[in-house]
N, C-alpha and C positions, 0 to 999 in steps of 0.2 A: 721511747717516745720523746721528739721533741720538748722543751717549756715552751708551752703558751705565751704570748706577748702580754704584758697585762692587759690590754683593751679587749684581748680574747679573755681573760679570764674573767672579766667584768660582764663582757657579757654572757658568758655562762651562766655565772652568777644570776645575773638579773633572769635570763630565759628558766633556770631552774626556780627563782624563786616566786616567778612568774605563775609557770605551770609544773608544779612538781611530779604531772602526769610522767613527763620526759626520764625523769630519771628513775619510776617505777618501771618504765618498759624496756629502761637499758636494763635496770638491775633483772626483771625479767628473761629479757632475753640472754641475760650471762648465766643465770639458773638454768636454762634451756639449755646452752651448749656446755656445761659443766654434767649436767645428770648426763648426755649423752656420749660424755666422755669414754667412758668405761666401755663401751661396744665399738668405740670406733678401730677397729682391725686394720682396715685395709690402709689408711695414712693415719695416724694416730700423731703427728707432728703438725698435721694441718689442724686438726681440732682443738691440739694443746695451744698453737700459737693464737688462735680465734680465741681461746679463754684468754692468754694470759692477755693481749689488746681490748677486750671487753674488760677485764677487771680494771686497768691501767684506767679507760675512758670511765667505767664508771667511777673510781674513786677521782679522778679529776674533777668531774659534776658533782660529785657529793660534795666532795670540800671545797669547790670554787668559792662558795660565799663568804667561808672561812678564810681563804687567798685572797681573794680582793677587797676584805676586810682590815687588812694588813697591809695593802696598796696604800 
């Protein structure tokens, strides 16, 4: 993944600490494609790579406020 410019990270920041709904539905939706990991047969590279870009964004939102704290 690219780094964010700080004004991107700021505003992560601020939208996460805004509506913390946003990054229940991302950590959600990485829970989703991780349990379905395990069955995916037919591309199993497509599922891995959709995890590992969902972990990446979600821990960017999670510690955005931590990052542009330090801005």
């Amino acid at each position: 993944m690219i780094k964010p410019d700080s004004h991107v990270i700021k505003a992560l920041a601020a939208a996460v600490r805004a509506h913390p709904e946003i990054l229940e539905w991302l950590e959600g939706w990485r829970m989703s494609e991780l349990e379905r990991l395990p069955q995916a047969v037919s591309n199993p590279t497509l599922f891995q790579g959709r995890c590992q870009v969902l972990n990446e964004v979600v821990d960017l939102v999670k510690n955005a406020p931590a990052f542009a704290a330090k801005l």
